[in-house]
C-alpha positions in Angstrom: 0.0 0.0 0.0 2.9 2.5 0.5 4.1 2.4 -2.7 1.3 3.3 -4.0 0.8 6.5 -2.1 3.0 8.5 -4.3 1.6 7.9 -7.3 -2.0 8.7 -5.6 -0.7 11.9 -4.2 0.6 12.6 -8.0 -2.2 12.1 -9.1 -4.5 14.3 -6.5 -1.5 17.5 -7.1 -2.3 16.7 -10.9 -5.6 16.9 -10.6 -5.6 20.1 -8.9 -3.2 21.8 -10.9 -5.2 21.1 -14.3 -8.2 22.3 -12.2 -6.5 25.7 -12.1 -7.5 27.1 -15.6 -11.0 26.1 -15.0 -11.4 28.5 -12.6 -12.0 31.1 -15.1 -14.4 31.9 -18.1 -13.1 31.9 -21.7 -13.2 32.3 -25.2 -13.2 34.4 -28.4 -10.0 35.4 -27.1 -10.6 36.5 -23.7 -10.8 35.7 -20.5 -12.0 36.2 -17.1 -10.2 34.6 -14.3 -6.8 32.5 -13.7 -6.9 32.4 -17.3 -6.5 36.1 -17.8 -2.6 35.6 -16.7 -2.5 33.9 -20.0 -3.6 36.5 -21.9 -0.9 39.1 -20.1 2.0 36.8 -20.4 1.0 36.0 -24.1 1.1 40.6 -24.5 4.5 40.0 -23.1 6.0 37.6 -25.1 4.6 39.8 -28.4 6.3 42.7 -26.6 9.5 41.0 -26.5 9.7 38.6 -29.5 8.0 41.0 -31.4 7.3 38.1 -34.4 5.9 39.2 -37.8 3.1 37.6 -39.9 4.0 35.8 -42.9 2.0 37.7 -44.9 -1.1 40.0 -44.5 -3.9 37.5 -44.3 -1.9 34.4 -43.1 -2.0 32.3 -39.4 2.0 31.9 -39.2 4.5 34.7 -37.9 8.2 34.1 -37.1 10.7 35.6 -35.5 14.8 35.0 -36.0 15.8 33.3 -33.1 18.9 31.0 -32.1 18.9 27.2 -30.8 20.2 26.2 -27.5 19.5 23.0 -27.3 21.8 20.2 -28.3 22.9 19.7 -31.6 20.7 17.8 -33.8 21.1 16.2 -38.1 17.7 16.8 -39.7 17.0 13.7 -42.2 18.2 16.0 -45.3 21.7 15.9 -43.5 21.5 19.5 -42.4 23.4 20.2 -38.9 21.4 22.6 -36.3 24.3 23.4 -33.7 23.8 25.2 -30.5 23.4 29.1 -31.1 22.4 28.2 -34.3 20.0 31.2 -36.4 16.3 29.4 -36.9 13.0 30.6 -38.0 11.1 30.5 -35.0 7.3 30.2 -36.2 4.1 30.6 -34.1 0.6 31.1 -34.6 -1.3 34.1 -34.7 -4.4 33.0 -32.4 -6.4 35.6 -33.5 -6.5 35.0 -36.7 -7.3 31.3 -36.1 -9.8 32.5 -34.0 -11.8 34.7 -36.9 -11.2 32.0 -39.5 -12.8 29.3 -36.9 -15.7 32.2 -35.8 -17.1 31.8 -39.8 -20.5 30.2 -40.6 -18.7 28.3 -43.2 -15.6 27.1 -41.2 -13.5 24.3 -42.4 -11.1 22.8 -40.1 -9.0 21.8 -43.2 -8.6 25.5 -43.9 -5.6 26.4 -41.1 -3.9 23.9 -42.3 -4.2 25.3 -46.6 -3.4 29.3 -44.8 -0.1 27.7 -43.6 1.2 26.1 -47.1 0.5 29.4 -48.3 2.1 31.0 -45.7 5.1 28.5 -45.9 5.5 29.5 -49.6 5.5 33.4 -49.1 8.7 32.6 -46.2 10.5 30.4 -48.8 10.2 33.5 -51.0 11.2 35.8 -48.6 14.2 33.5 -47.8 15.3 32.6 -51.0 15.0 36.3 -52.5 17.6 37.2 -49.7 14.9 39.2 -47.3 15.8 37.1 -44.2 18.9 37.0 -42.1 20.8 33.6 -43.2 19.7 30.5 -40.7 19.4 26.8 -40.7 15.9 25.9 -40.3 12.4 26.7 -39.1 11.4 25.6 -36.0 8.2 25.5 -33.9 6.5 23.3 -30.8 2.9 22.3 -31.6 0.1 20.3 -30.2 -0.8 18.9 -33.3 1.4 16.3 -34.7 -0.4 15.3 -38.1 -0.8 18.5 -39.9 2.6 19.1 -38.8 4.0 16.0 -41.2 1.1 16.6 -43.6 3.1 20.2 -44.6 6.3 18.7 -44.2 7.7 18.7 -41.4 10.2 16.3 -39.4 8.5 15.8 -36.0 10.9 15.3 -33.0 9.7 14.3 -29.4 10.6 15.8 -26.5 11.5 14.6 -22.7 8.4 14.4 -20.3 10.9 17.3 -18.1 9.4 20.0 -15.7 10.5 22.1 -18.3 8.1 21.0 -21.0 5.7 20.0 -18.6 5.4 23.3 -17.8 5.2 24.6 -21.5 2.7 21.6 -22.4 0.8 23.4 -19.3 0.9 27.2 -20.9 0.0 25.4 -24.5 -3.1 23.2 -23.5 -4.3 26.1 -21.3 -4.3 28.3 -24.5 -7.1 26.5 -25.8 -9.8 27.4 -24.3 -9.5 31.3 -25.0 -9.0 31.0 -28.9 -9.9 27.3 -29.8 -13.5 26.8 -31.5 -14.2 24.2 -28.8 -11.9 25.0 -26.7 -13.1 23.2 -22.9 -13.5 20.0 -25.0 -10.0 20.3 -27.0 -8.7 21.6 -23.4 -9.5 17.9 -21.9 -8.5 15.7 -24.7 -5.3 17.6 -24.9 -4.4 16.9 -21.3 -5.4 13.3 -21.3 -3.1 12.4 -24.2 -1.3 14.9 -25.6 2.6 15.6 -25.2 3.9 18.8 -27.2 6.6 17.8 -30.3 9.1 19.7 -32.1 8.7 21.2 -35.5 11.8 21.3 -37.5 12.5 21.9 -41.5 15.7 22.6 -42.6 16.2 25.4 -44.8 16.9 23.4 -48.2 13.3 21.1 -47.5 11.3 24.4 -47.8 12.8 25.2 -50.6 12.5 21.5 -52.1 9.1 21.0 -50.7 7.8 24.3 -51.8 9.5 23.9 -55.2 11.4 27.2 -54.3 14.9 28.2 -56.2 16.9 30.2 -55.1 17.7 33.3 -57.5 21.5 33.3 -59.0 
């Protein structure tokens, strides 16, 4: 019976802690409410990063950032060394959040915005409007259209460190997801973050992209 008393008392500080975000309301892109920390921190890291959209009416903006974590050979054969240059892309939640607000909303439609947007940054990096780096790089949630626009998916360690981003990610949910209560749950039952990564060279193959002599 002991040893089963810290994995009970896991679970109960578990439990809790995911009970923490429902103590607020949320959605279309507020909210009231723990919750509304997430909002301010998200102000703060737009403040800092300062990313930039892809394009005018895409979902993807990126910033130039540098990677510190260990060095890693994407399947292409490119080498991403610590303090590496990457393309660090994120969402734009409130344009996900108009494009899943429409009468006519497809879910299919995100992911069609981001090959668009992917093309327009192959552009930008191949006509020489970018600072030279590696690859792009992102953590997402969703795994499949991640591969389905070409990108190598690579797991990361179940650490406090990503436990706590996993934490930050899920709890976005619920304030710009269409259903985001019911996405917030499924999410935290069985969903671990992954890395994006796409070396330079892919986008460029992948998105039939040649780079100007």
């Amino acid at each position: 019976m002991r040893k089963r008393r810290p994995s009970a008392l896991r679970s109960t500080l578990s439990d809790l802690w995911w009970a923490l975000p429902r103590l607020s309301r949320a959605g279309n892109g507020r909210a009231l409410g723990v919750l509304s920390v997430w909002i301010a921190w998200d102000h703060i890291l737009e403040w800092f990063w300062r990313p930039r959209l892809v394009r005018p009416d895409g979902v993807l903006r990126y910033r130039r950032a540098h990677h510190w974590g260990h060095r890693l050979t994407l399947q292409d054969g490119t080498i991403v060394s610590r303090g590496d240059a990457v393309l660090e892309l994120h969402f734009d939640n409130r344009s996900l959040l108009e494009m899943a607000g429409a009468r006519d909303w497809n879910p299919w439609e995100p992911v069609g915005r981001i090959e668009e947007d992917l093309q327009s940054l192959a552009e930008l990096v191949a006509a020489g409007r970018s600072s030279p780096v590696r690859a792009l790089h992102g953590v997402t949630l969703f795994a499949s259209p991640g591969r389905r626009l070409g990108f190598e998916l690579h797991p990361v360690p179940h650490t406090w460190a990503w436990s706590l981003q996993r934490f930050y990610l899920i709890a976005l949910l619920p304030i710009y997801h269409r259903d985001g209560w019911h996405e917030f749950e499924r999410m935290r039952r069985d969903r671990w973050p992954a890395e994006l990564w796409m070396s330079i060279n892919q986008l460029r193959a992948h998105l039939r992209v040649t780079t100007p002599m």
